[in-house]
N, CA, C and O of each residue as an XYZ file, in Angstrom:
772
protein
N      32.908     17.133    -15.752
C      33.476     16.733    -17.021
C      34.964     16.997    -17.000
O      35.516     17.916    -16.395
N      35.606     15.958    -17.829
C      37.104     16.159    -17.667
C      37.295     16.533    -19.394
O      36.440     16.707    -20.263
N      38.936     16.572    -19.457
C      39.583     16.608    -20.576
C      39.563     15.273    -21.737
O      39.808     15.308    -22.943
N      39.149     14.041    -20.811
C      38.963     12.810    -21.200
C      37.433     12.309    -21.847
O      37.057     11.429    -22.621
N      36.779     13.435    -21.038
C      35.388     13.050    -21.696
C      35.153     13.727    -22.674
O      34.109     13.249    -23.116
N      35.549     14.800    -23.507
C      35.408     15.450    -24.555
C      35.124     16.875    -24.078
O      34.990     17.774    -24.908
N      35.024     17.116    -22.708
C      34.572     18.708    -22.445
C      35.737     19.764    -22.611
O      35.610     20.901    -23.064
N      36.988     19.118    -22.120
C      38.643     20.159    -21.968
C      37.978     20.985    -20.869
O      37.235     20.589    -19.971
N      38.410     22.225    -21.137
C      38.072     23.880    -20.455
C      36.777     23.797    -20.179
O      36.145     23.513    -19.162
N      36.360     24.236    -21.781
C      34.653     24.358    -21.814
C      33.917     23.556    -20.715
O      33.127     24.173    -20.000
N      34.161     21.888    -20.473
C      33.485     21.675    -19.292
C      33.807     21.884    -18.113
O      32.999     21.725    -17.198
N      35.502     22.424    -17.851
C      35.197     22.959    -16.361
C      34.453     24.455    -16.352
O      33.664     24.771    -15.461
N      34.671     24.995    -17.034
C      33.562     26.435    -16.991
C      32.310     25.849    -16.977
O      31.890     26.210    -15.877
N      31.423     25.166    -17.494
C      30.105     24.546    -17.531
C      29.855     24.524    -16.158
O      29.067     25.139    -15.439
N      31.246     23.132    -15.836
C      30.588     22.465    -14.381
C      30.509     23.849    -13.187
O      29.503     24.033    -12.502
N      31.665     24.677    -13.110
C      31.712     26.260    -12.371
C      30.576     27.044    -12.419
O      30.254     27.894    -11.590
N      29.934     26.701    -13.501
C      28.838     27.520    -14.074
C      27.806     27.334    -13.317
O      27.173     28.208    -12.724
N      27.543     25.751    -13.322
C      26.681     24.899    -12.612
C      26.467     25.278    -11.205
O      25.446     25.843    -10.810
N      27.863     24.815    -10.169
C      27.800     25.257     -9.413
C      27.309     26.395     -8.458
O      26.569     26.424     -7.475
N      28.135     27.453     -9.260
C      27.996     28.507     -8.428
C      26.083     29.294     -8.906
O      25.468     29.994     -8.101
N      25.665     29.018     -9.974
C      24.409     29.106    -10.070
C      23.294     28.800     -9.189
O      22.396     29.463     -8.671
N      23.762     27.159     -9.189
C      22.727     26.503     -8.144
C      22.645     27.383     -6.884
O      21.670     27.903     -6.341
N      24.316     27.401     -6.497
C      24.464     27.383     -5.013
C      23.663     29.376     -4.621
O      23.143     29.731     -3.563
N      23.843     30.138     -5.750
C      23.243     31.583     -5.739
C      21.746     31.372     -5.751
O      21.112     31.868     -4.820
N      21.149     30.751     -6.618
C      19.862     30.886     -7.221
C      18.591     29.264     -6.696
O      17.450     29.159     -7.147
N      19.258     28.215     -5.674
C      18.760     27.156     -5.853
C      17.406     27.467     -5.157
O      16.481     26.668     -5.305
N      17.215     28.758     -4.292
C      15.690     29.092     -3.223
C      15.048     29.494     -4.267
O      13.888     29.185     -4.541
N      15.793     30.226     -4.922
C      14.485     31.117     -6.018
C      14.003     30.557     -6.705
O      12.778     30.643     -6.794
N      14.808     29.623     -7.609
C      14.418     28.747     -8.484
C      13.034     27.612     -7.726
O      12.237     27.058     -8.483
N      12.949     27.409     -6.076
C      12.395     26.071     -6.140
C      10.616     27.081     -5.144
O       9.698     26.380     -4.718
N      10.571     28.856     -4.994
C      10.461     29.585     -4.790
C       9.149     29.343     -6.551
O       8.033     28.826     -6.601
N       9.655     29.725     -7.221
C       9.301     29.876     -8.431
C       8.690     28.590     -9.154
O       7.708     28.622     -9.895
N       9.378     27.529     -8.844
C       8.904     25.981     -9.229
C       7.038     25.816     -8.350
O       5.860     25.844     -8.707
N       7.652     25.688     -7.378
C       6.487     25.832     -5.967
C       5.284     27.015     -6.227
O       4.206     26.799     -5.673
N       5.429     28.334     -7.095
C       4.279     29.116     -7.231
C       3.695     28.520     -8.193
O       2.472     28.654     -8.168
N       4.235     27.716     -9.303
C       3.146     27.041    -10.378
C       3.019     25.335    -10.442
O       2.745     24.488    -11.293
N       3.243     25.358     -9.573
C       2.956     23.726     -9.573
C       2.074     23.462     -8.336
O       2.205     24.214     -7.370
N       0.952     22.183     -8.283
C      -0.228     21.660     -7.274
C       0.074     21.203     -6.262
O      -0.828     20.892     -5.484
N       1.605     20.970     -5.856
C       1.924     20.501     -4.787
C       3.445     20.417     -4.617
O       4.229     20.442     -5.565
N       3.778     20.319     -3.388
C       5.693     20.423     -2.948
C       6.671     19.498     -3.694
O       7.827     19.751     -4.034
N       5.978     18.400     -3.868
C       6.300     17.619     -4.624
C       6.780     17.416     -6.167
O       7.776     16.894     -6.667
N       5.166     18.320     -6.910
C       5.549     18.818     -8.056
C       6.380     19.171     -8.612
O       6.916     18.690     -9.610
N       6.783     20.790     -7.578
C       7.372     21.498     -7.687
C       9.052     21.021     -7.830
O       9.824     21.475     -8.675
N       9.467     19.773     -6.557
C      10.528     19.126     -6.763
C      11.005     18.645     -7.969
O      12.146     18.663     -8.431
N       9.705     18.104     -8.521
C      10.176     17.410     -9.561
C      10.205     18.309    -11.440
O      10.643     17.960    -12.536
N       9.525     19.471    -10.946
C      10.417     20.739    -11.889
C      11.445     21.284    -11.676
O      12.237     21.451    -12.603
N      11.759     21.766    -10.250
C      13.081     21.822     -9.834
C      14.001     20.740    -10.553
O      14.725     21.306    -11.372
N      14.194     19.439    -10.513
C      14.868     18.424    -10.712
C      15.214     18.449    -12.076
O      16.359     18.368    -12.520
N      13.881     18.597    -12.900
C      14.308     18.003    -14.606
C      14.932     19.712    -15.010
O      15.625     19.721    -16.027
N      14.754     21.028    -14.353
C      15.213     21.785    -14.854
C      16.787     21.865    -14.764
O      17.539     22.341    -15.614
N      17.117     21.310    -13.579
C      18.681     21.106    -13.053
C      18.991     20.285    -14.131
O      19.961     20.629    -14.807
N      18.227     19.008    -14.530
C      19.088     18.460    -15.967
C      18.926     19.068    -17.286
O      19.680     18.892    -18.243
N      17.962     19.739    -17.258
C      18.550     20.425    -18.698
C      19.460     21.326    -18.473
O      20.426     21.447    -19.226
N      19.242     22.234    -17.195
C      20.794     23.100    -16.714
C      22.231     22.312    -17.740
O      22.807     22.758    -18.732
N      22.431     21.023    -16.984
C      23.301     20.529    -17.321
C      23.575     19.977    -18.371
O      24.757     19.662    -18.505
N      22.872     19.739    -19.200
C      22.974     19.581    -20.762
C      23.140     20.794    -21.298
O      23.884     20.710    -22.275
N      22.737     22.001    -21.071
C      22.772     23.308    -22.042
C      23.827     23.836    -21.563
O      24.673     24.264    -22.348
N      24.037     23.937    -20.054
C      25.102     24.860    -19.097
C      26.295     25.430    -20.282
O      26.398     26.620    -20.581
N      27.005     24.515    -20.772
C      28.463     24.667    -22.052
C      28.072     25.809    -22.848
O      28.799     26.787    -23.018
N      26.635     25.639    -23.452
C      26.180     27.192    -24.538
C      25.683     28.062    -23.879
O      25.619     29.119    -24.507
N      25.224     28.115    -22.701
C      24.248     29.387    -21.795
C      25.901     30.651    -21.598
O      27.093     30.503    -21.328
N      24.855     31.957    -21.977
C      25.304     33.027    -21.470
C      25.645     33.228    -20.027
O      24.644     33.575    -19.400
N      26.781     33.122    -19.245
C      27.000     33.149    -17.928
C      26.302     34.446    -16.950
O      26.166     34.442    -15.727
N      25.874     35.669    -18.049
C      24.961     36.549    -17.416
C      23.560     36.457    -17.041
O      22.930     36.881    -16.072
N      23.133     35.558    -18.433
C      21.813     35.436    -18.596
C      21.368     34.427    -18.058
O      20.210     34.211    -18.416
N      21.943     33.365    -17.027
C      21.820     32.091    -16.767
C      20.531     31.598    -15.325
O      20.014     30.502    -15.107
N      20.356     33.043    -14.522
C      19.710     33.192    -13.885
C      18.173     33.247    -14.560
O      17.340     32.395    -14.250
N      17.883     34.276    -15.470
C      16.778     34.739    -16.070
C      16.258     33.556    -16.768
O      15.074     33.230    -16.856
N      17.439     32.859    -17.330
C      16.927     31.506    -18.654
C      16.112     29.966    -17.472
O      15.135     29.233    -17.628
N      17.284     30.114    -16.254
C      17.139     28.863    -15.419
C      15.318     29.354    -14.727
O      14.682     28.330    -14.475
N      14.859     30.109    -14.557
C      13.946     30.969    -14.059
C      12.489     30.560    -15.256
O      11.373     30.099    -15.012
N      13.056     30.924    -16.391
C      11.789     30.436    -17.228
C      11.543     29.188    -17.376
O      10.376     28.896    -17.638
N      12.616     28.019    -17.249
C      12.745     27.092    -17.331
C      12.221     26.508    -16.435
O      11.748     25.453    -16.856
N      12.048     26.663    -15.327
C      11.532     26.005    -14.393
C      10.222     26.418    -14.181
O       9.529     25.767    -13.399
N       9.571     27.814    -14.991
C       8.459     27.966    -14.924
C       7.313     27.220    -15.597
O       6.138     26.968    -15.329
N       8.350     26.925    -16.801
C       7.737     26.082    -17.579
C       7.406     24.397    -17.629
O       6.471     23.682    -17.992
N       8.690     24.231    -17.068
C       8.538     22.459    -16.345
C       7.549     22.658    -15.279
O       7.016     21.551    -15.350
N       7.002     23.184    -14.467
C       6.345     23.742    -13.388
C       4.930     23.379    -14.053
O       4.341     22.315    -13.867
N       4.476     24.448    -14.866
C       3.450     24.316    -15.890
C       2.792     23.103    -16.404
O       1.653     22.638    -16.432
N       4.443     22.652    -16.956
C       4.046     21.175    -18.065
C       3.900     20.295    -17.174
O       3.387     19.340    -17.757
N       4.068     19.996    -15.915
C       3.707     18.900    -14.733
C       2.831     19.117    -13.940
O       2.616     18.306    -13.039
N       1.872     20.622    -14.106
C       0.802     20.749    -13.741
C      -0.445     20.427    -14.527
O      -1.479     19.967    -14.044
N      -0.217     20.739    -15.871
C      -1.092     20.515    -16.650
C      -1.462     18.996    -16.860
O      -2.580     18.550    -17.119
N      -0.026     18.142    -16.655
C      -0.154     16.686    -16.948
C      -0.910     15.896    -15.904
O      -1.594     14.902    -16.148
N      -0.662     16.594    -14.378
C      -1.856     16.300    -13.199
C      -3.235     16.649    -13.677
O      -4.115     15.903    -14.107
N      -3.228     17.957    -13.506
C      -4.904     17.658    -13.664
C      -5.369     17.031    -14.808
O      -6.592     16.962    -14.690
N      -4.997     16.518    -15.901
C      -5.553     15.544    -16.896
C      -5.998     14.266    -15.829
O      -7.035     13.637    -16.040
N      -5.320     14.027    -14.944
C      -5.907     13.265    -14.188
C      -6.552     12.964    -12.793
O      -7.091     11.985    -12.276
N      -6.222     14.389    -12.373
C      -6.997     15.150    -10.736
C      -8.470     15.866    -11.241
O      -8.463     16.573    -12.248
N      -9.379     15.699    -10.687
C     -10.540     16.468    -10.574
C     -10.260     17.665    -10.424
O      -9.535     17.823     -9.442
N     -10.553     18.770    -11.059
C     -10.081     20.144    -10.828
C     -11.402     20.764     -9.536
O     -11.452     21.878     -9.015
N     -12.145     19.821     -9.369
C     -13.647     20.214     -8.196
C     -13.090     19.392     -7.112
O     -12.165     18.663     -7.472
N     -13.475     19.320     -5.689
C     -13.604     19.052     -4.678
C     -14.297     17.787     -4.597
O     -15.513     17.960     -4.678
N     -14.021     16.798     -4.490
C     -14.912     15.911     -4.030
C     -15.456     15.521     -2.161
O     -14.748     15.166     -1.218
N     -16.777     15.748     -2.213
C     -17.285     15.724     -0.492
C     -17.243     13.963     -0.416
O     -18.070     13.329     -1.071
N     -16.530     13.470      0.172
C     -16.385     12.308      0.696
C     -17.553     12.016      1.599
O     -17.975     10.861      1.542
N     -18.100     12.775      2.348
C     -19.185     12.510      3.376
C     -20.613     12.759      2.075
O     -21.767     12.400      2.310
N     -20.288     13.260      1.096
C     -21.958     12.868      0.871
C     -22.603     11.008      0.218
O     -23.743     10.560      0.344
N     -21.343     10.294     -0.467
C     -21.460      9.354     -0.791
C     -21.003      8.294      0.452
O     -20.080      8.166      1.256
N     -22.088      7.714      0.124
C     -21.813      5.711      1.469
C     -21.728      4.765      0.534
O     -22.296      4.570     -0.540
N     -20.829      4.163      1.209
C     -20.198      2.922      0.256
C     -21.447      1.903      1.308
O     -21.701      2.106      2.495
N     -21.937      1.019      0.576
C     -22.594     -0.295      0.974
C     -22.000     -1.421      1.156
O     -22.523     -2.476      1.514
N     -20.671     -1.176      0.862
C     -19.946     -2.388      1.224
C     -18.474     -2.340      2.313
O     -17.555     -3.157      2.357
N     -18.639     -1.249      3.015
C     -17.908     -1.061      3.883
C     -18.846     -1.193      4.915
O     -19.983     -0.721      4.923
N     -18.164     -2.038      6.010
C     -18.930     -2.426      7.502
C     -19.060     -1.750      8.139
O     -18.105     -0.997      7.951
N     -19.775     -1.268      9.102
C     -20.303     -0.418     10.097
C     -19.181     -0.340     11.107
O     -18.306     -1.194     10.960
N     -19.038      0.474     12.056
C     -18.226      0.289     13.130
C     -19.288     -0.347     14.059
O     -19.339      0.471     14.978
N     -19.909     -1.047     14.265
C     -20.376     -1.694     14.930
C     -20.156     -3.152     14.726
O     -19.865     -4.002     15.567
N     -20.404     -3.308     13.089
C     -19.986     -4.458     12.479
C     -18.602     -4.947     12.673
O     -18.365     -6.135     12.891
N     -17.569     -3.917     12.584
C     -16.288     -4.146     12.323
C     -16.009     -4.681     14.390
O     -15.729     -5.790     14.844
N     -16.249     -3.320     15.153
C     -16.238     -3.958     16.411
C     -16.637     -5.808     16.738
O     -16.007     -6.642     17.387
N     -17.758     -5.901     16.075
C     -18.201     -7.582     16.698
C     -17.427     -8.363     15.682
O     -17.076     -9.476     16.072
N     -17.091     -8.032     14.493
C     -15.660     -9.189     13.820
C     -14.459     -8.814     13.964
O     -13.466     -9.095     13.294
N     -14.608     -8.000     15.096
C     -12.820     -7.981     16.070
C     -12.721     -8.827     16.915
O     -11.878     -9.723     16.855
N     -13.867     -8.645     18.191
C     -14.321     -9.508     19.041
C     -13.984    -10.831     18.797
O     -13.026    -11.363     19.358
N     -14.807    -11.488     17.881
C     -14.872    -12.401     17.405
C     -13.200    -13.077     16.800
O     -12.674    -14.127     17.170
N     -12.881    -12.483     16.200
C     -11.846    -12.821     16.029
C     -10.410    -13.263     17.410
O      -9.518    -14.077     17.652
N     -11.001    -12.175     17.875
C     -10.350    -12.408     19.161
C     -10.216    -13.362     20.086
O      -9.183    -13.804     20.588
N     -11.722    -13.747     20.345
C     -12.541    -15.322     20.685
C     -11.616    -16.193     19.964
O     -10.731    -16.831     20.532
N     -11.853    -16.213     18.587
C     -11.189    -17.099     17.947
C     -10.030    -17.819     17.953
O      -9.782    -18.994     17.679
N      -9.042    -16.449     18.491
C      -7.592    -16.791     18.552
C      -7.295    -17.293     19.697
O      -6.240    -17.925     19.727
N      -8.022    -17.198     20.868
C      -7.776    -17.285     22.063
C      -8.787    -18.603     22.480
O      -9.107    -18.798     23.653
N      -9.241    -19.474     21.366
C      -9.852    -20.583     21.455
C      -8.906    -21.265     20.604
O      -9.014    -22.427     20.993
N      -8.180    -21.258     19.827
C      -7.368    -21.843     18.954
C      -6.178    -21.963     19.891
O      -5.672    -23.082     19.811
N      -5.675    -21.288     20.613
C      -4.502    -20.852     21.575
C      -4.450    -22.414     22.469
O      -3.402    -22.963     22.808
N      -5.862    -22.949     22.741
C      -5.937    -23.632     23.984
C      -6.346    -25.214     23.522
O      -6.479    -26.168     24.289
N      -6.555    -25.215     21.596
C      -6.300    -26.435     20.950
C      -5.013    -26.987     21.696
O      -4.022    -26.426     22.162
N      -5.534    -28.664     21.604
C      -4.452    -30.021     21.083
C      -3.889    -29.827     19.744
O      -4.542    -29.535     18.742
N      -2.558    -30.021     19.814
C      -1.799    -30.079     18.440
C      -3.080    -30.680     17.356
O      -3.732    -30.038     16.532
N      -3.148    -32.084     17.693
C      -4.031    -32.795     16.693
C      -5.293    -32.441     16.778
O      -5.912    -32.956     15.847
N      -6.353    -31.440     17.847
C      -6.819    -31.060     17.501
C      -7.361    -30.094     16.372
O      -8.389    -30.060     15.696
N      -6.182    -29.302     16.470
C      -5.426    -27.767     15.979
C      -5.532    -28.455     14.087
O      -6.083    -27.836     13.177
N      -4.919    -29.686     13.955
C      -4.742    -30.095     12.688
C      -5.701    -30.449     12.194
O      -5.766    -30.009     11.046
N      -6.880    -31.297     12.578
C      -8.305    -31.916     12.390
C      -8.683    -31.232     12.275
O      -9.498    -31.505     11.394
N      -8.859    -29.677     12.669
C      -9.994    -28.555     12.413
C      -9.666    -27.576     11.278
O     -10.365    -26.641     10.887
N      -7.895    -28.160     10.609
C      -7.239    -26.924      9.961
C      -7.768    -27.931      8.619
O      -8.216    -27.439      7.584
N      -7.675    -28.905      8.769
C      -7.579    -29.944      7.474
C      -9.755    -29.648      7.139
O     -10.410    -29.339      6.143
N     -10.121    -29.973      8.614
C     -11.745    -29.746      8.110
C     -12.237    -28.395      7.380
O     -12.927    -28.301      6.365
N     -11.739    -27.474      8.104
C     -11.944    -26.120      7.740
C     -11.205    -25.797      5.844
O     -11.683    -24.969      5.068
N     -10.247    -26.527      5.599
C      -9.878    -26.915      3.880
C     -11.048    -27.599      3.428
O     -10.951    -27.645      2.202
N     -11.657    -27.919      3.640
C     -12.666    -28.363      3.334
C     -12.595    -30.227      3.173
O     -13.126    -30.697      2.167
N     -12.085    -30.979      3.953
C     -11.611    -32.023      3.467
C     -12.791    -32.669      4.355
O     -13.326    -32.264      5.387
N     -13.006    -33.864      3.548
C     -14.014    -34.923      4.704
C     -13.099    -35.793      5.816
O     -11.914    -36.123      5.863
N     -14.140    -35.971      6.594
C     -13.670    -36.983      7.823
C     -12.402    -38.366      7.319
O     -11.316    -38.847      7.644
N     -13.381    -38.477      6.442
C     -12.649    -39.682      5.790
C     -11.540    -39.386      4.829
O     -10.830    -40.372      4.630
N     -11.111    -38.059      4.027
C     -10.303    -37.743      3.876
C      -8.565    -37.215      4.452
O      -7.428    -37.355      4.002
N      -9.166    -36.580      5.648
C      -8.483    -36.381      7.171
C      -8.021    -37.927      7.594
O      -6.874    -37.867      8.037
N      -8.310    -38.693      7.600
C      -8.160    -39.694      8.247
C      -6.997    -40.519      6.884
O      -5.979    -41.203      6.992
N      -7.675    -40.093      5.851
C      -6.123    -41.236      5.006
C      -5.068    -40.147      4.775
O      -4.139    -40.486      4.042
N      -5.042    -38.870      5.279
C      -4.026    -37.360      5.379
C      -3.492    -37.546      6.490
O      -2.440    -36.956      6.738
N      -4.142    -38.508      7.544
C      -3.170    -37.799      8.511
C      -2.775    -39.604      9.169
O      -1.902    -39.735     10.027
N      -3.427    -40.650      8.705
C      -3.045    -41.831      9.835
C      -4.053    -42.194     10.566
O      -4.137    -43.421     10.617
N      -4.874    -41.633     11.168
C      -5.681    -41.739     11.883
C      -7.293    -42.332     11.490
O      -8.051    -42.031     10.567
N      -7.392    -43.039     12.317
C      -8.931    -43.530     12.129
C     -10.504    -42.563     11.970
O     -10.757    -41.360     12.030
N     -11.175    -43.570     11.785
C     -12.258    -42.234     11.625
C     -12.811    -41.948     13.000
O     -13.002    -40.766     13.285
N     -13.104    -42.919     13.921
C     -12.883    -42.086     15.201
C     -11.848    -41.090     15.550
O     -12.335    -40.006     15.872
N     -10.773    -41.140     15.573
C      -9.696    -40.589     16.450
C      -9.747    -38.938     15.122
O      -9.280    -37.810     15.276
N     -10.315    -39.384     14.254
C     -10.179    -37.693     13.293
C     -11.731    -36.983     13.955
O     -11.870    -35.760     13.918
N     -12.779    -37.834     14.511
C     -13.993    -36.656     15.216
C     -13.412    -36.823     16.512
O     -13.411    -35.708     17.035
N     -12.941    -37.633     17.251
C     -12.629    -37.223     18.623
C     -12.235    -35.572     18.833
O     -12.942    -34.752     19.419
N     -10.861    -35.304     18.171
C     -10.460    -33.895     18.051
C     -11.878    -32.869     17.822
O     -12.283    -32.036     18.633
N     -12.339    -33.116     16.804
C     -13.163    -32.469     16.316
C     -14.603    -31.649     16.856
O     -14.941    -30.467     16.909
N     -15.355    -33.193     17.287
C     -16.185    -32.821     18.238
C     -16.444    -31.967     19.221
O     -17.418    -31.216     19.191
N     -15.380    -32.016     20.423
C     -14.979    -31.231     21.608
C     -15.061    -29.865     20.812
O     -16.042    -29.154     21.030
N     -14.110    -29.448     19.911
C     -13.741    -28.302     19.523
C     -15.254    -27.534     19.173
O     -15.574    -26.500     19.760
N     -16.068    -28.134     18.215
C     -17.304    -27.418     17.645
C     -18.000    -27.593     19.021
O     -18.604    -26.524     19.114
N     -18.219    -28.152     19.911
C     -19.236    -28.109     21.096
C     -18.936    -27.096     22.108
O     -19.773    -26.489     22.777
N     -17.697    -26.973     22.157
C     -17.150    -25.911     22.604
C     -17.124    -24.724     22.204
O     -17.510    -23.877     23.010
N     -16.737    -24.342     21.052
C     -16.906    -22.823     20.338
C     -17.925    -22.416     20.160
O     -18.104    -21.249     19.810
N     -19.107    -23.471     20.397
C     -20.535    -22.919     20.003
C     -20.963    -22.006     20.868
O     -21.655    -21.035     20.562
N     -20.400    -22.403     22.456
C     -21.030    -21.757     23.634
C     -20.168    -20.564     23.683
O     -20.721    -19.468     23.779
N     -19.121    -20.621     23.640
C     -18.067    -19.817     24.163
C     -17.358    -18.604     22.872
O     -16.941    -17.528     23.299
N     -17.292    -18.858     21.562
C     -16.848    -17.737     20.754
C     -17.815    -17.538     19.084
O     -17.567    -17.501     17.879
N     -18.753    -17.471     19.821
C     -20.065    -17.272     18.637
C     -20.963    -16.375     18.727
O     -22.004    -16.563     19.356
N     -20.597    -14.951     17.928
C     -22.049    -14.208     17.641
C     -22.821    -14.611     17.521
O     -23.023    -15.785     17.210
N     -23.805    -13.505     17.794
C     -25.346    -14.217     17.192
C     -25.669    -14.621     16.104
O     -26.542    -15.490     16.108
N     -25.008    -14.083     14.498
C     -24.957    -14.255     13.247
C     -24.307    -15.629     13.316
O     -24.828    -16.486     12.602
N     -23.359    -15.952     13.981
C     -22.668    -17.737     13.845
C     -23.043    -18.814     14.063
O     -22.813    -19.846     13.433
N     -23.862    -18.598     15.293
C     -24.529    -20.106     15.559
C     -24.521    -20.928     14.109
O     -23.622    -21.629     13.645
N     -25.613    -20.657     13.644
C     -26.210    -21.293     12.664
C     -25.182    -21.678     12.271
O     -25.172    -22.883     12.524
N     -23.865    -21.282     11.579
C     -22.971    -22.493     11.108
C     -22.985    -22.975     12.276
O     -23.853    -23.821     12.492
N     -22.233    -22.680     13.175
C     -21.768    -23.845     14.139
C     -23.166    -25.131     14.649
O     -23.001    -26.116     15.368
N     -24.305    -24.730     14.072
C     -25.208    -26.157     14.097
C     -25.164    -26.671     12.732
O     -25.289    -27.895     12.716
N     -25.022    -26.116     11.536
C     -24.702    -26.759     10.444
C     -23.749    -27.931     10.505
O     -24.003    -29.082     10.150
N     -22.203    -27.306     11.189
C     -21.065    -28.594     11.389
C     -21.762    -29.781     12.391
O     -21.837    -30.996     12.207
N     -22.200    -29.020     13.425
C     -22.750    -30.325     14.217
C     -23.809    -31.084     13.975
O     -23.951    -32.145     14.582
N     -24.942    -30.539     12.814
C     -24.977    -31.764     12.381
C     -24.612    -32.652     11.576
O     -25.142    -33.758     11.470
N     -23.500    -32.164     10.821
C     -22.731    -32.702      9.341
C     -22.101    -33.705     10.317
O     -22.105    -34.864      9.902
N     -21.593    -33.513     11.455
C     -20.708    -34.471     12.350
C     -21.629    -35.743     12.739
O     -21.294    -36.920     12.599
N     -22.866    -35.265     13.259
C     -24.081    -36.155     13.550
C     -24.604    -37.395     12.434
O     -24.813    -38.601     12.563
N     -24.671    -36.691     11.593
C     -25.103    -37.714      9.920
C     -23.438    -38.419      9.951
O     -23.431    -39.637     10.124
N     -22.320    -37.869      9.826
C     -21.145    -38.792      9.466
C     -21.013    -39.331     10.720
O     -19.819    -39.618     10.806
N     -21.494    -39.593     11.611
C     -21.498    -40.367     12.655
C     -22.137    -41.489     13.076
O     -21.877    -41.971     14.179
């Protein structure tokens, strides 16, 4: 604070005040924050709001008493940000291993839709451009005959791509759970054929 902001003197004694406080007392204070608060974090953030009321009061605080006052103060922000956690932390332990989620996959599961995926990418890798597009447009769900007024192409030349691709992935990147689509498309290809 200067002479310009309304402090004169009074705020360089404040800001001196400030200083040399912190720089004496800033372990004890975060020492003291840290014994009543749930975590390091907490504790920072009583440390923190007590440093701003420091600095709002610093101008009226007793320069003797400034240790003892900064001390309760932070015991108490300490407190009031502990109490405001557990309103929303379980104050009990929760055992993570006694509850199973049913909708999280097995590591066995997750292993074979890695795999698979893997297959996937490395069958996509070795598409024709226009293959690559015929299977991106089918897989949108679009019909043969839709593909074909999207892209130019006839209704042959939109299963040419197509074909190869599903006759191929059937053998080569299909769990046991997949087949069955991959005979679903081939025969959807068979009837539009």
């Amino acid at each position: 604070m200067d002479a310009a902001q309304g402090g004169g003197g009074r705020g360089r004694d404040a800001e001196e005040l400030i200083l040399r406080t912190v720089a004496a007392h800033a372990d004890s204070l975060l020492r003291t924050a840290r014994r009543f608060s749930l975590c390091p974090d907490d504790a920072q953030d009583a440390y923190q709001r007590t440093l701003e009321i420091f600095m709002a009061h610093a101008d009226r605080l007793d320069h003797e008493s400034v240790a003892g006052w900064l001390h309760v103060v932070v015991k108490r922000e300490a407190q009031s940000i502990r109490r405001s956690r557990q309103r929303f932390v379980t104050s009990s332990e929760v055992d993570f291993d006694k509850y199973e989620s049913g909708s999280i996959p097995t590591p066995d599961e997750r292993l074979a839709s890695f795999d698979l995926v893997g297959r996937a990418a490395e069958a996509l890798q070795r598409l024709k451009p226009q293959e690559l597009r015929a299977l991106w447009l089918k897989a949108q769900g679009h019909s043969y005959n839709e593909i074909s007024e999207l892209t130019g192409w006839s209704y042959t030349n939109v299963l040419r791509p197509i074909r190869p691709v599903v006759q191929r992935g059937a053998g080569r990147c299909c769990t046991t759970s997949a087949p069955s689509r991959w005979s679903q498309i081939q025969e959807q290809q068979h009837r539009a054929a």
